[in-house]
N, C-alpha and C positions, 0 to 999 in steps of 0.2 A: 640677729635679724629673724621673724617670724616672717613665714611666707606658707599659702595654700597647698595641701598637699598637689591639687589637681595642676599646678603648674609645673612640679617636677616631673622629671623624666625617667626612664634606671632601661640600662641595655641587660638587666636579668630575664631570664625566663620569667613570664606571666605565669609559671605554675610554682615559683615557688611561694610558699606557705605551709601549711598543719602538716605534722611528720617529716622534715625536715631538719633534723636537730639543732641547727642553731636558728632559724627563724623560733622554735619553742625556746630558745634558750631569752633570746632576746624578747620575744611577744609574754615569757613571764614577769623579767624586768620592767619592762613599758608598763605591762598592768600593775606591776609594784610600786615604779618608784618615777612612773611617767619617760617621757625623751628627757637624757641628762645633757648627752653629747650631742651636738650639730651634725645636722649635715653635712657635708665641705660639698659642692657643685660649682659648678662651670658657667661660666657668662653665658654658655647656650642653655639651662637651665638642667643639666646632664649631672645625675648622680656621680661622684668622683669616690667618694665613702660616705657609705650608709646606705648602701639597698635594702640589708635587710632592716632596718630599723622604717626605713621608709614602706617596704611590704609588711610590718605591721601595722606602721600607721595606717595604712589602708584597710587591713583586716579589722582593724580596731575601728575603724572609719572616724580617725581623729582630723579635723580639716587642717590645720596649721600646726608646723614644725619648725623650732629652731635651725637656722643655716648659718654656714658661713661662704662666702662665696669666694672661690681659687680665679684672680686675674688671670695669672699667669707669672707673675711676680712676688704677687704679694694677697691678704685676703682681707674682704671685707666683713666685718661682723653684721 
C-alpha cells in the first residue's frame, strides 16, 4: 500500500537527520536504490518501523511511501 508521507506520524525526535549515522546510512540507500522495505504503522497512522526511512523521506521530500499496516493481529499490505 502507497500512502502520503504527511499522514504518518513517528514519536522520534524532529532533529533527527544529517550526521547521524544511520539516517546517512539509510538516506544513501533511498537515494540509491529508492524505499525497498515498508513501513509497518498502526491503524493510528503511528510509525511502528521505519522512522528513519520515513525522516528520509521527508528530507528527500518524497510524498508517498510504501506501508504496511499492523491491526493488531495481523497486516494489511
Amino acid at each position: 500500500m502507497i500512502i502520503p508521507v504527511c499522514l504518518i506520524q513517528s514519536e522520534w525526535p524532529p532533529t533527527l537527520g544529517r550526521g547521524d549515522p544511520k539516517f546517512d546510512e539509510v538516506l544513501e540507500s533511498v537515494q540509491e536504490h529508492g524505499i525497498l522495505q515498508p513501513l509497518t504503522i498502526n491503524l493510528k497512522w503511528h510509525v511502528l518501523d521505519g522512522n528513519h526511512r520515513l525522516a528520509v523521506a521527508k528530507f528527500l521530500k518524497i510524498e508517498e511511501v510504501p506501508v504496511r499496516v499492523w491491526t493488531g493481529n495481523q497486516f494489511i499490505e
